[in-house]
N, C-alpha and C positions, 0 to 999 in steps of 0.2 A: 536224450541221446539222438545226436541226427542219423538218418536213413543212412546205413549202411550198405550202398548197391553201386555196381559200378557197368560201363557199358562199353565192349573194346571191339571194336572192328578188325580186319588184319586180310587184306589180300594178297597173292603171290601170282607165280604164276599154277603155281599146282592147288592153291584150295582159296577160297572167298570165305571168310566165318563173320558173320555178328553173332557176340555172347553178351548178356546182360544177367547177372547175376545181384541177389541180396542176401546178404549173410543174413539176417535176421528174417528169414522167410517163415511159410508154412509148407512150404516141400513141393511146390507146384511146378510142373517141367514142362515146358513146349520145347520141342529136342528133334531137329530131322537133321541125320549127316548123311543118310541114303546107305547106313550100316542098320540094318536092322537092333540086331543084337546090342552094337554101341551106343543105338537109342535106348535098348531097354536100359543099358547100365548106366548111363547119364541121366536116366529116370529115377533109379534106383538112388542114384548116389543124391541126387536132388531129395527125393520122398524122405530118407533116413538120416542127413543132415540139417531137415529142415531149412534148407535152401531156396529159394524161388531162383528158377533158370531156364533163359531163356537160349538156345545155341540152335541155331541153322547156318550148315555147313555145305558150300555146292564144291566137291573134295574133286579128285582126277580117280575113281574107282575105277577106269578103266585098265587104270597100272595094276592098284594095288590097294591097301585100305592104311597103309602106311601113312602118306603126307594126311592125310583125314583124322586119324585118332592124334597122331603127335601135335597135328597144327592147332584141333582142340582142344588139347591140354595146355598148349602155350597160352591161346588167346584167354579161358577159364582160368590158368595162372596170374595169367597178367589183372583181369577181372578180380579174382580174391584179393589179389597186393594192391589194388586199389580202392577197392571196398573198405579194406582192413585201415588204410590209410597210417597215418605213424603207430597203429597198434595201442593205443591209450587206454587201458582197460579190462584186457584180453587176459584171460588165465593162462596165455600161454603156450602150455605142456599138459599133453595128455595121451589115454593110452585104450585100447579098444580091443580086446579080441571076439572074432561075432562067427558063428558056425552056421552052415547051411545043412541040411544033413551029415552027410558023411564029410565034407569036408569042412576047414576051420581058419579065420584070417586074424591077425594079425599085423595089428597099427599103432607106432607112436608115433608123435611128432612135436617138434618144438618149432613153433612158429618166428622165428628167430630172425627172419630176414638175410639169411646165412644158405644157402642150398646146399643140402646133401643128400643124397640116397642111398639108399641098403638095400636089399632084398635077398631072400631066402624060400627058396622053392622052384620047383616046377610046376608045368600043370600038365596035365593027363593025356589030351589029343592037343594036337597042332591047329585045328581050326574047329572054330563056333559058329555056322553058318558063313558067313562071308567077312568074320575076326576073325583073325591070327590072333589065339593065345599069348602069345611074347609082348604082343601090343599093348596090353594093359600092363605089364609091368615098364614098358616105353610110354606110357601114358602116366603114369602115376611120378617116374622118374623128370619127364618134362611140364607136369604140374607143380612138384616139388621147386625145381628149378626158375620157372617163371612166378611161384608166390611166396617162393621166399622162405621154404620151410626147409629142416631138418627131418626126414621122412626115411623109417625103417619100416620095411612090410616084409610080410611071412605068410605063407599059405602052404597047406597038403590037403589033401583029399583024393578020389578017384576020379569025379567028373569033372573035365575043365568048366563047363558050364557052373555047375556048383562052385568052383573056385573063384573063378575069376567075379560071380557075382558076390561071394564073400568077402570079395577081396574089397572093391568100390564100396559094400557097405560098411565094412572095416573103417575104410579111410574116410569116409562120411561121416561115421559117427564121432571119429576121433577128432576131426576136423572141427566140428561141432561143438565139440566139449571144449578145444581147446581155443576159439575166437569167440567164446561167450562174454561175456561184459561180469567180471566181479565186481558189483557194488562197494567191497571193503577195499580196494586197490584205488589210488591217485597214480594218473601217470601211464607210462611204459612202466612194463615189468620187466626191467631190468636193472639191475646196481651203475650201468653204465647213464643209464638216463636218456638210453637211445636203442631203437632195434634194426 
């Protein structure tokens, strides 16, 4: 199987990002968007995927942390859809619920090449040091979208912190499970012959 990794640049006028990501990692993350907290969870979501990723982000935080987490989720989209390449192999469909103490995530996803998003929940406070809360579910929704998957996420709990980091490792593990390589499958996994 050839190396699964891909490397996507993307500048505007509101953020500059190189991301280089390999699906078939060991979970190793060199990660600066100058969001503290959105490094840990892009750390996070690297570590428990088993992802190697590399994303440095010089974003406009003087507005806000908005163009910064969404434009990372785009470029990291765009990075998985091309890593994944026509998908040959890939089990697909999978499903994950992963709890942090008190609170509990929830993730399926069919890697389909088809974008959809779902979500169901709130989270607890408005902001996580210098994240907005809502941003991770704008972040998950504009990764869905740029890699091409069909992504339902769900999260409760009491502390946004707990949630939101349940949430990234949710969708990292399911991620995971569901671009692994099934030896017994030829092909795309699909009847169409195409994803």
């Amino acid at each position: 199987m050839s190396e699964r990794t891909a490397t996507v640049m993307r500048e505007t006028a509101e953020t500059a990002i190189e991301c280089t990501v390999t699906i078939d990692g060991s979970g190793t993350a060199t990660v600066e968007t100058g969001i503290g907290f959105f490094d840990h969870m892009l750390t996070a979501f690297a570590r428990h995927g088993l992802f190697d990723l590399e994303i440095e982000c010089d974003g406009d935080l003087e507005i806000d942390d908005h163009h910064t987490v969404e434009d990372c989720a785009i470029v990291l989209g765009e990075a998985i859809d091309e890593a994944l390449g026509d998908r040959s192999g890939i089990v697909r469909y999978a499903d994950r619920r992963v709890p942090l103490d008190e609170a509990v995530a929830s993730a399926v996803v069919d890697v389909s090449s088809r974008p959809r998003f779902y979500f169901d929940g709130e989270f607890s406070q408005e902001q996580i040091g210098e994240f907005t809360t809502d941003m991770a579910r704008h972040f998950a929704e504009s990764l869905a979208t740029n890699a091409g998957l069909t992504l339902h996420l769900a999260v409760e709990g009491e502390n946004a912190h707990h949630e939101v980091e349940a949430l990234f490792k949710a969708l990292s593990r399911t991620l995971d499970d569901a671009t692994r390589i099934d030896d017994r499958r030829e092909g795309t996994p699909s009847t169409k012959g195409t994803l």
